[in-house]
C-alpha positions, 0 to 999 in steps of 0.5 A: 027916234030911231033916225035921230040916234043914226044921224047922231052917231054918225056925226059923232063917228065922222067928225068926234075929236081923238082928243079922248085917245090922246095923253093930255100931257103929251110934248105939243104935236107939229104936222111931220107931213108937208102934204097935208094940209088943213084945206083936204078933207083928210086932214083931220083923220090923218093928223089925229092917227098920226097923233096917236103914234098909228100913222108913222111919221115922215116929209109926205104921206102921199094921201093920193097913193093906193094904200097897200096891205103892208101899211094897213096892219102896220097901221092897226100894228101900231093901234093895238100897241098904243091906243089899245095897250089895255085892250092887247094886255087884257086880251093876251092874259085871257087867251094867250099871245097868237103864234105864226110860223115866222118863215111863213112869207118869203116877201117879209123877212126879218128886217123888212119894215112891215115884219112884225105887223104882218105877223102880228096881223097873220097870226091873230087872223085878220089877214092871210096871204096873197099866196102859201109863201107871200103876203105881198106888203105892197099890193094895192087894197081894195074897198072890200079887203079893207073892210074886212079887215077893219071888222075882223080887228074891230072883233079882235079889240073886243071894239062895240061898233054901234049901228048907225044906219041900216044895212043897205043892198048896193047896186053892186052888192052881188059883185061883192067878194063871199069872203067880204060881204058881212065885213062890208056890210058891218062897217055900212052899217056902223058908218065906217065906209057907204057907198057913192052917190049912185049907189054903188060900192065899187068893192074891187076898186081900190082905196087911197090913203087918205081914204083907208086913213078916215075908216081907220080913224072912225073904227078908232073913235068908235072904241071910246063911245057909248051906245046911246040908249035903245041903240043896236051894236053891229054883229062882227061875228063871221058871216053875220051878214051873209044870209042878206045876200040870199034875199038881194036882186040882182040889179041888171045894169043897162049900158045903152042910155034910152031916149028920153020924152023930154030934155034934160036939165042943161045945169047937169052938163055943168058937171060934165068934162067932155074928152075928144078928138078933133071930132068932139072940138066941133061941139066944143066950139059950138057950145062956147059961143052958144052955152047949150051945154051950160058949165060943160068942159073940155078937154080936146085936141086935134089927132088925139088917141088913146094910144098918143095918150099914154105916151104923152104925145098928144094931151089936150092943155088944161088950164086953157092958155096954160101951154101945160098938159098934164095926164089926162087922169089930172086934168079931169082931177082939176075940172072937178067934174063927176061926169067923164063924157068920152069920144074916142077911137077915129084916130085908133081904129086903124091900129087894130080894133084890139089895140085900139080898145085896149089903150082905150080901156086904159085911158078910162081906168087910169081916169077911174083910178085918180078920180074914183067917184066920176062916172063914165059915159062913152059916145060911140065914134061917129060914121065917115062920109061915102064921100071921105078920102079917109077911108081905108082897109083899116079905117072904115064905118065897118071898123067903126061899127065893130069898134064900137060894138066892143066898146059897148060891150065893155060899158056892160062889164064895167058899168059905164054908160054907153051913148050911141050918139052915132044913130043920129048922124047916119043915113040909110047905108049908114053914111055920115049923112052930108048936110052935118059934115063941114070937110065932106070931100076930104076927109069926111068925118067933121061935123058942121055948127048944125051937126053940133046942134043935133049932137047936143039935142043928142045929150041932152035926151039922153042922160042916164036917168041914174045920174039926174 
């Protein structure tokens, strides 16, 4: 009975209809946003925010963008003097209105657009500073910071949020904030925000607008409903939930991805988008002609570098035969892809091992940012030649080696996952081994169609078990 109630509440938390928070005799509302569009997942939560006065009109809403501290308690600003009118006015006769030092902030002054939200938010202790002298409105939030924002004003509206699930211990729950644990475990619990797919919540990383947009709507939805019989109600006292953490385990997160007994599904690379250099294009004409790699993608070009990247001077073209080539952040945004497969650094290396993985790391979080559910797995440069004329001071297998032992240890920090694909192609002194090298008296590093056999075999024995 138990999980029906959970199931139900939150379908009825995902998808109920504001009309209940609407005056039914209201002027017929016209969509003020030229990008949203009914097609996006979003749309439902923007329009019915924008509905109830909560979201400002204006041309674009830009659901895309990191929302920012400024919008989000102008947003519950807006909330609280609309659809919570009653709510403000039974609460300021009861305890009085809050007062604040309005010189508090010197980033808000009295003509800046978010003045009275800041103070209003500051004042009733749902938000503080960025500093003792500025709240900085325009700092980008985190998943954690939402959440507890959302909990603190969901206590402060006097709002039931009614327990729909159980609360869950995430495979990063111990990286999340002390300040933000039980505000992130109420709003799980209350099917306000979950986790993604692999179990992680990913409390530093930041929320979209659109994203900020849906938890705010179902906290606002959830002031209208009624617990069902034998239903909890979520504890949005302070520190409610802290004790949990005491009994969580630390999940210890291994980068390297063991060898499998078995291969696994060639349907799971359907999801996959392979970035490379001229290395990886081998593998990408293999698999063309083959399919060993089922629906995989990529997104390759010749000299590409993280480095060349970042300043558009080499991109791999997305759609193929387009002649266009967008960020490679958009690009994996249009493949759709989960799983981000990445070889790079052969054409970096020779800049310097911090340079190189600086703009490497780079790379990968501007990927993350734009596309914040995909995975990441990082193949290690693969080995040069003895025979390669390649080979310098500053490009060698010994730069190659540190390279990627920093790489490897930056998939550890940041939890993505590590593929050593470079132990199969080398041989004893830890050369390319010749037989899978297709320019092995020049510049030694480019593989044959049997090398991008062994590298496929490679994948294919070697998928984090996570991700299956």
């Amino acid at each position: 009975m138990k999980q029906v109630i959970a199931w139900f509440l939150v379908f009825m938390i995902l998808f109920s209809s504001a009309s209940l928070l609407r005056d039914p005799g209201q002027q017929e509302w016209e969509n003020p946003y030229i990008d949203v569009t009914q097609d996006m997942w979003s749309y439902q939560y923007i329009t019915e925010l924008n509905k109830a006065g909560v979201l400002p009109s204006g041309d674009n809403f830009h659901g895309q963008e990191e929302e920012t501290r400024g919008n989000l308690v102008l947003y519950l600003y807006n909330m609280d003097n609309g659809v919570f009118a009653d709510r403000k006015k039974q609460r300021e006769k009861e305890q009085g209105k809050p007062q604040a030092d309005p010189a508090s902030f010197s980033d808000v002054a009295e003509d800046n657009p978010y003045y009275d939200a800041v103070y209003w938010a500051y004042g009733n202790g749902l938000v503080g500073g960025t500093t003792d002298t500025e709240f900085s409105p325009d700092h980008s939030l985190t998943r954690e910071q939402v959440c507890t924002i959302l909990a603190r004003f969901a206590a402060l509206e006097g709002i039931s949020l009614i327990q729909a699930v159980e609360p869950e211990q995430f495979k990063d729950s111990l990286e999340i904030s002390d300040y933000a644990r039980s505000g992130v475990t109420a709003c799980q619990m209350a099917g306000v925000v979950k986790g993604y797919e692999d179990n992680f919540f990913y409390p530093q990383n930041t929320m979209t607008k659109e994203e900020c947009a849906a938890v705010v709507y179902r906290v606002m939805v959830a002031a209208d409903m009624t617990a069902p019989e034998g239903s909890s109600l979520v504890d949005l006292t302070p520190g409610a939930y802290d004790s949990l953490y005491d009994e969580y385990k630390d999940i210890t997160f291994t980068a390297l991805v063991p060898a499998s007994e078995e291969e696994g599904p060639t349907a799971f690379f359907d999801q996959a988008v392979f970035i490379g250099d001229s290395i990886s294009m081998t593998l990408e004409s293999y698999c063309a002609a083959s399919g060993a790699l089922g629906g995989a993608k990529f997104l390759c070009a010749g000299s590409m570098s993280p480095t060349n990247m970042l300043t558009g001077k080499i991109l791999p073209e997305y759609p193929k035969g387009s002649g266009q080539k967008p960020a490679i952040e958009d690009s994996v945004a249009a493949t759709g892809a989960k799983v981000v497969y990445i070889m790079l650094g052969m054409d970096n290396i020779a800049y310097g091992i911090e340079r190189a993985t600086n703009d490497y790391l780079t790379i990968i979080n501007n990927i993350v940012s734009k596309n914040p559910d995909v995975q990441i797995v990082i193949q290690s440069v693969t080995p040069m030649t003895e025979t390669s004329t390649s080979t310098s001071e500053k490009l060698n297998n010994d730069q190659i080696n540190a390279f990627n032992a920093k790489m490897q240890e930056y998939c550890q920090e940041n939890r993505w996952y590590y593929l050593n694909v470079a132990e199969v192609f080398k041989d004893e002194n830890g050369y390319l081994k010749l037989e899978y090298c297709s320019d092995r008296n020049s510049m030694g590093m480019h593989f044959t169609y049997d090398g991008a056999k062994v590298w496929v075999n490679y994948l294919k024995t070697h998928i984090p078990e996570d991700l299956l």
